[in-house]
N, C-alpha and C positions, 0 to 999 in steps of 0.2 A: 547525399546525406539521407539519412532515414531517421523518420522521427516518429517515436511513438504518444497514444495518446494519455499511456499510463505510467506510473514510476513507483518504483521502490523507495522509501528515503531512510537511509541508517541515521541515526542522531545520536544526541548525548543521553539519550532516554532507552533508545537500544541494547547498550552495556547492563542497565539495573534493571529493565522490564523485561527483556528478554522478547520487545518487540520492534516493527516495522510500522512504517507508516507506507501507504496504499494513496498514492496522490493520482485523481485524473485534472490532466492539462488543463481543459477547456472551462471546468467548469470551477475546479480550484475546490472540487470538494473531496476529502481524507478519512481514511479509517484506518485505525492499530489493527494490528494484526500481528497472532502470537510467532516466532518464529519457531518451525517445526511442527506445529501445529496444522493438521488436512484442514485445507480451504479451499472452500467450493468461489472458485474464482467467477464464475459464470451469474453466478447470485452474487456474487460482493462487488462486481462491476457493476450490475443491475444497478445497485443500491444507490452505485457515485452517479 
C-alpha cells in the first residue's frame, strides 16, 4: 500500500464554489483551492 501525506477532498461545497480542499495527513491542516486555477503547490504545501 502507498500512502500519501496529502489529499484532494471533493465535497458538497465543490459543486457551488467550484473548489477543493488541500488536506495534509499529519498535521490535519486544509486549504480551498480554486479548481483550474495555477497553483504553486510547492508554497501551498509549505503553508500546511
Amino acid at each position: 500500500m502507498i500512502k500519501t501525506g496529502f489529499r484532494f477532498i471533493v465535497d458538497h461545497e465543490t459543486h457551488t464554489t467550484g473548489t477543493v480542499t488541500l488536506s495534509e495527513r499529519d498535521s490535519m491542516a486544509q486549504e480551498r483551492v480554486a479548481i483550474g486555477e495555477k497553483v504553486d503547490m510547492r508554497g501551498l504545501l509549505r503553508k500546511l
